[in-house]
MIDOSE-1310 file (N, C-alpha, C; in nm, 2 decimals, decimal comma, always signed):
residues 101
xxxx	+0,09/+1,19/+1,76/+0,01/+1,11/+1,68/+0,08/+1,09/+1,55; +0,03/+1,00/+1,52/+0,14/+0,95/+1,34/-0,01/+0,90/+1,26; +0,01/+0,96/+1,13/-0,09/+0,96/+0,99/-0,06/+0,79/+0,94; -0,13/+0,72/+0,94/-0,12/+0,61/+0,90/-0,19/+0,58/+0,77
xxxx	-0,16/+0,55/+0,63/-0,15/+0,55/+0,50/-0,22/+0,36/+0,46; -0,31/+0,32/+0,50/-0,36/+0,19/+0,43/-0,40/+0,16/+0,33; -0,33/+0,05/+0,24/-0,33/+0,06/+0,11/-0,37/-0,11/+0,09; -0,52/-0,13/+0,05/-0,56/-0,31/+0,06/-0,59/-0,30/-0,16
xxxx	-0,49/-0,42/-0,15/-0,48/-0,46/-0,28/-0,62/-0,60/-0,29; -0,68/-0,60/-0,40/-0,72/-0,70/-0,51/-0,67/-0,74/-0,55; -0,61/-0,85/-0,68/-0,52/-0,86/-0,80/-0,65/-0,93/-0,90; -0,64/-0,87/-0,97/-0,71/-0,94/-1,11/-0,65/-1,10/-1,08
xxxx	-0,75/-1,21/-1,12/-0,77/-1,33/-1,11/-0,68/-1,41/-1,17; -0,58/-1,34/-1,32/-0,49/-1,39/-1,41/-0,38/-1,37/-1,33; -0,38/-1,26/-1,22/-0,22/-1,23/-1,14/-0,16/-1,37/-1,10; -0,02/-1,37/-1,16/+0,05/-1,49/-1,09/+0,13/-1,46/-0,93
xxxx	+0,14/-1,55/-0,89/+0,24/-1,55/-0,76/+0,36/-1,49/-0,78; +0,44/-1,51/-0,90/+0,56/-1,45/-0,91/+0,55/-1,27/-0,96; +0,41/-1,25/-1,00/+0,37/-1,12/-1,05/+0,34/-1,05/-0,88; +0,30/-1,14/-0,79/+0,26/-1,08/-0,70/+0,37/-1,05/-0,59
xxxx	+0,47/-1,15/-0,61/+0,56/-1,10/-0,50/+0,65/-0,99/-0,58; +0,65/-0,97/-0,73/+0,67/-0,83/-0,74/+0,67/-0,71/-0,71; +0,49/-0,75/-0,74/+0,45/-0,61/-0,63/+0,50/-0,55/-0,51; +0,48/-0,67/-0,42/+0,51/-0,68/-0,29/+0,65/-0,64/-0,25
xxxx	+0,78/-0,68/-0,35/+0,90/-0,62/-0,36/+0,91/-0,49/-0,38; +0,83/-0,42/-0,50/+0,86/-0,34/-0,52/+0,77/-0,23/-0,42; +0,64/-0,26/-0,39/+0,58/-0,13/-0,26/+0,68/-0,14/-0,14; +0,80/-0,28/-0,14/+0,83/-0,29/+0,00/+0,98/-0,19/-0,02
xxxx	+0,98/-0,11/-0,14/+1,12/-0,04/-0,21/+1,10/+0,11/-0,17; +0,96/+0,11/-0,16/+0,97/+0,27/-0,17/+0,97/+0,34/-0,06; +0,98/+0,31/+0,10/+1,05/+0,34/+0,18/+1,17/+0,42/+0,12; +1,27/+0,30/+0,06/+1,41/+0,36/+0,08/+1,37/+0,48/-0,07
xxxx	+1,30/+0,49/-0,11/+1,29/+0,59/-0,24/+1,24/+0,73/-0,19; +1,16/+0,74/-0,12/+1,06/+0,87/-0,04/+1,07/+0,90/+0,08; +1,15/+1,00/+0,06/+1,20/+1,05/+0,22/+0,99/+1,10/+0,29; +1,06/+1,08/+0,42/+0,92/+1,10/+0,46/+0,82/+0,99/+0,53
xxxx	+0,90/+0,84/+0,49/+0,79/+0,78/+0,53/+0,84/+0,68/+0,64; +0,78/+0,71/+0,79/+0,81/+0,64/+0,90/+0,83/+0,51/+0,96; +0,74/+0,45/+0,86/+0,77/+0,33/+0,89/+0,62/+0,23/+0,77; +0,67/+0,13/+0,75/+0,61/-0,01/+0,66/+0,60/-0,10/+0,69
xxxx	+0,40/-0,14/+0,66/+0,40/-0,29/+0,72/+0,33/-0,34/+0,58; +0,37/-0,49/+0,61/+0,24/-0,54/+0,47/+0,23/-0,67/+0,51; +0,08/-0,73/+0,48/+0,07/-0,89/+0,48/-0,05/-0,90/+0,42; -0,08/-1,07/+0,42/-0,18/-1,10/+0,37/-0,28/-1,11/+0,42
xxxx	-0,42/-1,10/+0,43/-0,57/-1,13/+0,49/-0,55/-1,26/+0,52; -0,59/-1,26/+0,59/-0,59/-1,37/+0,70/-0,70/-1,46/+0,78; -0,79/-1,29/+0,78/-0,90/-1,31/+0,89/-1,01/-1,45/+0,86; -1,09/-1,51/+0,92/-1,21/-1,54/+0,92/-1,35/-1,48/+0,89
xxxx	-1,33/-1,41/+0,87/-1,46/-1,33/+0,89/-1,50/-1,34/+0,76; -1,44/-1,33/+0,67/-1,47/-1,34/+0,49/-1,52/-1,20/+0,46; -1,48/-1,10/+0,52/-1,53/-0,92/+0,47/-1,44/-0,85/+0,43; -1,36/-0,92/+0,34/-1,24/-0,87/+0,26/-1,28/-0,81/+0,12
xxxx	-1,40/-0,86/+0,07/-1,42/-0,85/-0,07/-1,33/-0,84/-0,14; -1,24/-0,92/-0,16/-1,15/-0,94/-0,23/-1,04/-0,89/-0,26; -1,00/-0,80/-0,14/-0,92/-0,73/-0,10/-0,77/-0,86/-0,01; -0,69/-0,90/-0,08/-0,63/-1,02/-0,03/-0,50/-0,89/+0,08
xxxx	-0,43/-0,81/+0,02/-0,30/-0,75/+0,04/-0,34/-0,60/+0,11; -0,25/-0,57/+0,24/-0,27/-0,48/+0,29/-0,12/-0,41/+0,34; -0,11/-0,30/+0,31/+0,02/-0,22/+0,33/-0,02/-0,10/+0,35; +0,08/-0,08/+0,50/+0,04/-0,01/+0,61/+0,19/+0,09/+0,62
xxxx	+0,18/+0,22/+0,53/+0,26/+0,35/+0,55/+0,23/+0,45/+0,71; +0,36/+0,47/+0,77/+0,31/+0,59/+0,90/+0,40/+0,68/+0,83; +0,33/+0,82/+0,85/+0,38/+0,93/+0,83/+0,39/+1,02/+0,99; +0,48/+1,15/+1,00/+0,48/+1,22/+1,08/+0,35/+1,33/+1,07
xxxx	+0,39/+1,35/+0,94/+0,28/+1,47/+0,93/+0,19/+1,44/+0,78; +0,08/+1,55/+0,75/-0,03/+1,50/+0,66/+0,09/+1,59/+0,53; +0,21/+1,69/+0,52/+0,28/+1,72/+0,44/+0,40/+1,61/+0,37; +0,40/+1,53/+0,48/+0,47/+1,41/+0,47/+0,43/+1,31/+0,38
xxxx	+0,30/+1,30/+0,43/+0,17/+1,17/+0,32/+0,16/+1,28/+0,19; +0,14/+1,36/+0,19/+0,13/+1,48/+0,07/+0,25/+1,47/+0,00; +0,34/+1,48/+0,01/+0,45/+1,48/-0,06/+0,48/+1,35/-0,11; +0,48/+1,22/-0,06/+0,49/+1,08/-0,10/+0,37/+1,06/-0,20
xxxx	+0,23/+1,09/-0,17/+0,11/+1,12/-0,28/+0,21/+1,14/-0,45; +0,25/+1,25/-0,42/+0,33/+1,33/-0,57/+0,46/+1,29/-0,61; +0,51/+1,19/-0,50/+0,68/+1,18/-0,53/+0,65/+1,08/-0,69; +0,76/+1,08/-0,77/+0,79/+1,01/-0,88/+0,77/+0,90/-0,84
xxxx	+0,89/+0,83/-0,76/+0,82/+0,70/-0,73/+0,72/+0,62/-0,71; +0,63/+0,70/-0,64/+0,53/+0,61/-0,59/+0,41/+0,62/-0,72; +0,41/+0,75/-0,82/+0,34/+0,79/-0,90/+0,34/+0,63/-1,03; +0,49/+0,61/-1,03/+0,50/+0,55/-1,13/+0,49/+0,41/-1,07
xxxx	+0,50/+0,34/-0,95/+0,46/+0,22/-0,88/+0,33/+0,24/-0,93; +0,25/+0,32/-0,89/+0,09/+0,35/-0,88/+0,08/+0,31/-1,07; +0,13/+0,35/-1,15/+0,05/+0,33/-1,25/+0,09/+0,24/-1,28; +0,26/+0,14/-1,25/+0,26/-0,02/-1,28/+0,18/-0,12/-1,23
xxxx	+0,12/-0,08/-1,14/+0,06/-0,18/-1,08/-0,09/-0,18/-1,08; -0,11/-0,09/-1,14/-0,28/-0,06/-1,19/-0,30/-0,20/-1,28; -0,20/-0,21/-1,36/-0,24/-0,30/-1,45/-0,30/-0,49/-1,38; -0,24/-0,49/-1,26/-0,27/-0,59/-1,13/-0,37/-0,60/-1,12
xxxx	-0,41/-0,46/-1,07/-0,53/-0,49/-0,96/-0,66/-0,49/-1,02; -0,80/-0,55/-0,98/-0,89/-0,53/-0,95/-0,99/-0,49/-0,86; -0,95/-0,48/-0,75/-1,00/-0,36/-0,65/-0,88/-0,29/-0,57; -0,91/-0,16/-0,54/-0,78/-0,13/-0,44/-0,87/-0,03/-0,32
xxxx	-0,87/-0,04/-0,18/-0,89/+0,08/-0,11/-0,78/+0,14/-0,03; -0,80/+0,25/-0,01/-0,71/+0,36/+0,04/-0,76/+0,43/+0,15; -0,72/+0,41/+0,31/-0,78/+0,51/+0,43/-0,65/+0,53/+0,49; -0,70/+0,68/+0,50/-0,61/+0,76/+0,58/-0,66/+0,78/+0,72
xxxx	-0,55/+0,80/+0,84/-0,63/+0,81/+0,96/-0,53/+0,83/+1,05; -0,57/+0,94/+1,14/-0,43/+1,00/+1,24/-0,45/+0,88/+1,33; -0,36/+0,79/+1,39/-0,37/+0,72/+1,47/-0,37/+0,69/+1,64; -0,46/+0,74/+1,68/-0,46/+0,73/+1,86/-0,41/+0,67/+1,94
x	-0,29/+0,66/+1,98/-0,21/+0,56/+2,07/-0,23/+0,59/+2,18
């Protein structure tokens, strides 16, 4: 089984496009910064259904183990991503979840 790390962004309503593919640069960096992390997905909502609440951006970390996601939690990098990017958002959620293939 692999721990799968889902991270769905909001952006405050002033965010520009060129502020947002920043973001999206820079969460798509920290792979190569944090040992530990298996693999990275990210895209945009898409769906129909309209039960995003505003949740536009979703990026999708696998880990091996829950020491793995633990250690990326605390690494420098992602600590200091996490507080650049606060200033973005307006909603963010976060589910963790062993995944059953």
């Amino acid at each position: 089984m692999k721990l799968r790390h889902v991270v769905l962004f909001g952006f405050k309503t002033a965010v520009s496009e060129a502020e947002t593919s920043e973001i999206v640069r820079r969460f798509h960096a920290l792979p190569a910064e944090v040992p530990g992390i298996d693999g990275f997905e990210s895209g945009v909502n898409n769906s129909p259904e309209g039960l995003n609440r505003g949740l536009t951006h979703a990026f999708t970390l696998t880990f091996a183990t829950a020491e793995a996601r633990d250690a990326y939690l605390a690494h420098p990098a992602h600590l200091a991503f996490a507080i650049w990017v606060g200033q973005f958002i307006e909603a963010v959620t976060v589910v963790d979840y062993w995944a059953e293939v």
